[in-house]
Structures are given as structure tokens and as C-alpha cells.
N, C-alpha and C positions, 0 to 999 in steps of 0.2 A: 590642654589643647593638643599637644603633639602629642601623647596617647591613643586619643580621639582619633589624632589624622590615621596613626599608625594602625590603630583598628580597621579604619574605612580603607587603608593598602591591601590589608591583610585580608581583608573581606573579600576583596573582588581578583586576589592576586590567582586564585585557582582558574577563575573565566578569563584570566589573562593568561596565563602557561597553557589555557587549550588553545586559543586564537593564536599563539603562536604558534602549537602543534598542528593544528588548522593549516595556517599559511605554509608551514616546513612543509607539510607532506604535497602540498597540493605544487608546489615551487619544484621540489623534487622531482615528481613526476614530469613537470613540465621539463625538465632538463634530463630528465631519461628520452624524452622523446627528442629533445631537442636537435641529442651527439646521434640520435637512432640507436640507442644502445638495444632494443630490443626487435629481435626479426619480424619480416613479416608473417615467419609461421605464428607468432604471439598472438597473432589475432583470433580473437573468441568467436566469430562468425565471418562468413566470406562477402558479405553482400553489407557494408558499412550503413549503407542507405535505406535498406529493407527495415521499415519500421515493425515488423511484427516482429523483428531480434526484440526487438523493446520487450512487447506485447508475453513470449515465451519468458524470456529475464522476469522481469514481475510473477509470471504465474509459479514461475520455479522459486524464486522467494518466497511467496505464499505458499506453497505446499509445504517449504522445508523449515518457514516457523511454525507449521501445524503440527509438522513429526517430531520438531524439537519438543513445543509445547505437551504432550504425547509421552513423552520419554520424560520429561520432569515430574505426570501428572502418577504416573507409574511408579516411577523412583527410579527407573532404568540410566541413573549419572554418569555410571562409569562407562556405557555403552557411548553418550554423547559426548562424552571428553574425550575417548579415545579418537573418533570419528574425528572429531573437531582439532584434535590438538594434528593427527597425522597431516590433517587438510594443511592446518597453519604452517606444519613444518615443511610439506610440497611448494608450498606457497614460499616461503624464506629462500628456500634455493632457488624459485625462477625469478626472485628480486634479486638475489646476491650473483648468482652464477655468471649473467651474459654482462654484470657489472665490473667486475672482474677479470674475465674475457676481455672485454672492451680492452683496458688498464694495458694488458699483455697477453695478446691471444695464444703464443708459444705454450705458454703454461694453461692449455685448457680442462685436463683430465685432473691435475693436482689444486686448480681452482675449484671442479668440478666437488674434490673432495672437500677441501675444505669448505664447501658450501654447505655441503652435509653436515659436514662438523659441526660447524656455525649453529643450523640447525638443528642439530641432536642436542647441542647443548642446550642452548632456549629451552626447550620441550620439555626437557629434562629438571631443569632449574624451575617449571612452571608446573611440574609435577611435584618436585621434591622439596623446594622453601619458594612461595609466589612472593608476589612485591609488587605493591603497585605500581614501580618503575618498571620493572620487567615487563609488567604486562603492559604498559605503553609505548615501551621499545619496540616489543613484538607487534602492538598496533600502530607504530608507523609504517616500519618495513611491511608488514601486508599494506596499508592502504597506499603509500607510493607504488607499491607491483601492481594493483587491481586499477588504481585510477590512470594510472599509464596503458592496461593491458584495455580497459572497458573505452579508454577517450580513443584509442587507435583503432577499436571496433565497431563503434556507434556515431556514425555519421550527426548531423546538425538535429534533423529532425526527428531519429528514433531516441538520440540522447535528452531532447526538450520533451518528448511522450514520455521519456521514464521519468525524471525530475517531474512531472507531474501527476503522472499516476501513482508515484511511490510519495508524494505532496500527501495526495488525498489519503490514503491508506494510511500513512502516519496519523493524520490527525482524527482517524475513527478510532484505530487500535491503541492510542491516548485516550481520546476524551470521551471516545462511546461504548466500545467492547470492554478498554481495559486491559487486554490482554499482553499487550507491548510490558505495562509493569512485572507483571505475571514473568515476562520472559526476562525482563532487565534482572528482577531476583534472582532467578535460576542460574542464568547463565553467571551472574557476578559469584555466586553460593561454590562455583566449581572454578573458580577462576580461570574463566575463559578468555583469552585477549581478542574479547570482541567488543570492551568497552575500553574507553580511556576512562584513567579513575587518576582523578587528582586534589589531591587531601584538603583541610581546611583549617589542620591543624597540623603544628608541630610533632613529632615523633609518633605519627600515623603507621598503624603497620597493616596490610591486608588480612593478617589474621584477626582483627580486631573486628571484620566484619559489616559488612552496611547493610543493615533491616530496612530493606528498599519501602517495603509493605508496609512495615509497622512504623518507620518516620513520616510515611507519606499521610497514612488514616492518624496518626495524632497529632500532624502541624509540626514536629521537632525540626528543627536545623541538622541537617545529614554528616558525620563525619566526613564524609568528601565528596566532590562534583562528577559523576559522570556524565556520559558525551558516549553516545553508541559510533564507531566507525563507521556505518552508516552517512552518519550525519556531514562526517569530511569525505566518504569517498563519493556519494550520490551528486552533489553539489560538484565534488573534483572531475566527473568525468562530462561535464556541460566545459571547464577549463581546456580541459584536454583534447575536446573535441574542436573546438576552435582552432586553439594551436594546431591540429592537425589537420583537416580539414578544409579552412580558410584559404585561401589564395594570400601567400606571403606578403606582396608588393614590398617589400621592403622587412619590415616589421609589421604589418598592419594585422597578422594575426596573433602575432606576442599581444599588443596591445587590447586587443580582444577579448584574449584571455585573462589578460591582467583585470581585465576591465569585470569582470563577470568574475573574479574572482575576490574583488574589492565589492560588488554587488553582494556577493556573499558574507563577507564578512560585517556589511552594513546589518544584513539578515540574522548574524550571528549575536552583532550587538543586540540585537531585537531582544533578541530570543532570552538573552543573560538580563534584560531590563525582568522579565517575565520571571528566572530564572531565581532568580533572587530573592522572590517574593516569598520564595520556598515550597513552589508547588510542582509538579513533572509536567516538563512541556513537550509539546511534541516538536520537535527540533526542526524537522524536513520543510514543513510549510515555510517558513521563515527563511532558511537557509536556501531552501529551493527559490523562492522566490525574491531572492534578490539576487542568486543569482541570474537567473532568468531575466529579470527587469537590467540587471547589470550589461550581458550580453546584448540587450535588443538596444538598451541605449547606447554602447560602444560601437555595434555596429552600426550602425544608422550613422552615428557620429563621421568613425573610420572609413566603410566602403560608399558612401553617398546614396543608401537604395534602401529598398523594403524587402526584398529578397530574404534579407536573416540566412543566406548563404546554405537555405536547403534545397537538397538535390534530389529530384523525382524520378530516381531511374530503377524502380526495385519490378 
């Protein structure tokens, strides 16, 4: 019987280490934005409420899964890992740098290095021996920078259009094209830290490999769980938009956020009910839409109104 129990821990213990990495990252963010640790230059568009930021974000996603798709169909790998890895390492320094600043601004230039440091070695480390712990180290620090940098730039309502247009888009390039598997291979084949990968067995090594393709067409149980960053930062910036966004009153837009990010996590259960069954789901629908249902019923709850706290000034 405790065998038994300890099997059915051990079973679900990987969808439990991402709902935690889930909630860290998305928490994180909220308390970068909280101290303001990052400037107003950070913001990725000037017009927070202009819903067609949403509308250009989407289409630039979709073109740059087509070129990645493109480069793996070619064999072109070492061109998209270099690409990707240089992005990830620009990426680590504008999460680390203005955090550190914060800390003791005196020291800005010697921060500045060792941010670089920071990131040359990740890069390096994810060149020279991967680990599936590295590469989910590297995927929280990007998704705490993106969901902090994207929740500060997308007002109420262009951040609800993207959580739902990137909803639908997930659940065709799953369940109709296909093509989302296609890219989870690839990109896991170069160990890219754009997935989180967490094992389901004991002394799991990333060289060991996951035949996304080939466990999926014959039913097998996968050596470990992935979770595209996607899935935590799309969801994270509905969080972060709130908190920033919302009119304070006190706390009433921590709770907001809390609130829509507990909607998410309901979505998350979902998804690991599905998850478990052993087939690839598409993550977004689910995740997006609780938090989305999260948010509308927090606020309603919090500010007394129908408003949903979007602003029509683009």
C-alpha cells in the first residue's frame, strides 16, 4: 500500500515542481514591478492601451515559429541556436542588471559586468554540458524579465486580445496542423531553454533525450514533462497587467492579480488532469482561460463594476 501511495507522489510530483515554477516566476515578476525595479524605458511599446501592440506581438510570433520551423526543416540548428541562445543571454542581463542596481546603484558598471558574466556562463554551460536543471534556471530568469517587461507594456485590454488569440493558435498548432509537436522536438533536440523539462524519473540526464515524436505516435510514458515558457509567460502578462494597470485602492490590484493568477493555476490543474493521460495538450486554452475567467471574477468581486478596468484611449 505505501508503495502504491509513493508511486501515485511520484507520478504527479513533475506537474507539481512546474505549478511551483509556474507560481515563482509569475510572483517574481509581480515584485519586480512592485519595488519598480525596472525603468520606464523597459517598455516594449509606448501606447500600453493600443490594442494592435497585441495584434503585431501575435503576428511576429507567427512568423518567427515559421522561420524557426524553416531552419530545423533544412537542418540549419546551429544557425537557430546561436540566434536563440545570444537572444537568451541579452535577455539574462536585462533581468539581472536593473536588479542589482536596484540592490546598490553605486556599483552600476561592475553590476553591469557581472551581469554579463552571469550570462556568458549560462550560455556557455548550455553549450558545453545541458541539464535539464539549467535549462529551467535559464527559463525562469527569462520568463520573470518578459512577464514583468510585456505586463508593464500591455494595458487591460491588448493583454486579454493576446491571451486569446495566442488561446486559439495553440489549440490549432496542437490538435489540427500539428506543427507546435514539430517545433517542441526541435527546439528540445538543441537544448534550447524555451521549455521547462522536468523528469519523471530518478537520475534523468538531458542527454538521455526525449523522442517527443516517437512517444507521442506510440502511446509510451515520456522520460520527463514539458511545459513550453509560453505557457507561464502568456498567462503571466494578464498578472502583471493588472498589478500595473488597476487603480491601487489600497491593495485591490495585488488582489486582482492574485486572483487571475490562481484562475490560472485552476487552468493548470486542468490541463495536468489531460496531461497525464499521456497525450500533448495544448497548454494556452486552459491556462489562458482561467486566467482570464480568474481576472473577470476578481474584478467584478474587487472594483464593484463591469468596466474589467479597460481603457479606450489608443
Amino acid at each position: 500500500m505505501g508503495g502504491a501511495e509513493d508511486s501515485g507522489i511520484n507520478r504527479h510530483l513533475p506537474g507539481l515542481n512546474l505549478a511551483i515554477i509556474y507560481v515563482i516566476s509569475q510572483m517574481l515578476a509581480l515584485l519586480i514591478l512592485a519595488v519598480e525595479i525596472y525603468p520606464e524605458e523597459y517598455r516594449a511599446f509606448q501606447n500600453p492601451n493600443d490594442p494592435m501592440d497585441s495584434i503585431f506581438y501575435m503576428a511576429f510570433l507567427l512568423i518567427f515559429t515559421g522561420i524557426i520551423l524553416l531552419v530545423i526543416k533544412f537542418g540549419l540548428d546551429k544557425l537557430i541556436k546561436a540566434v536563440f541562445m545570444g537572444s537568451i543571454g541579452i535577455t539574462i542581463v536585462y533581468v539581472i542588471d536593473p536588479i542589482l542596481f536596484y540592490i546598490y546603484p553605486p556599483l552600476d558598471i561592475p553590476f553591469l559586468l557581472l551581469s554579463i558574466g552571469i550570462a556568458a556562463y549560462l550560455i556557455y554551460r548550455l553549450y558545453v554540458k545541458p541539464e535539464w536543471y539549467l535549462l529551467d534556471v535559464v527559463g525562469v530568469l527569462v520568463a520573470v524579465g518578459v512577464i514583468a517587461i510585456l505586463g508593464m507594456s500591455l494595458g487591460i485590454l491588448p493583454a486579454l486580445i493576446l491571451l486569446i488569440g495566442l488561446a486559439v493558435y495553440d489549440a490549432i498548432s496542437v490538435y489540427k496542423t500539428k506543427h507546435m509537436i514539430d517545433l517542441a522536438e526541435g527546439v528540445t533536440s538543441m537544448n534550447l531553454p524555451v521549455l521547462l523539462v522536468m523528469p519523471r524519473k530518478k537520475g534523468y540526464k538531458l542527454a538521455d533525450g526525449i523522442d517527443v515524436r516517437k512517444k507521442v505516435d506510440s502511446g509510451e510514458e515520456r522520460d520527463a514533462m514539458l511545459m513550453g515558457l509560453g505557457d507561464i509567460i502568456i498567462p503571466g502578462i494578464l498578472v502583471a497587467s493588472a498589478y500595473v494597470n488597476l487603480p491601487a485602492n489600497g491593495l485591490s490590484n495585488l488582489w486582482v492579480a492574485v486572483g487571475t493568477m490562481v484562475g490560472g493555476l485552476i487552468g493548470y490543474m486542468a490541463l495536468m488532469h489531460f496531461v497525464n493521460k499521456g497525450n500533448p495538450q495544448a497548454g494556452l486554452p486552459l491556462l489562458n482561460g482561467g486566467s482570464i475567467l480568474g481576472y473577470v471574477l476578481t474584478y467584478i468581486l474587487i472594483y464593484q463594476n463591469l468596466n474589467l478596468g479597460i481603457v479606450l484611449n489608443w
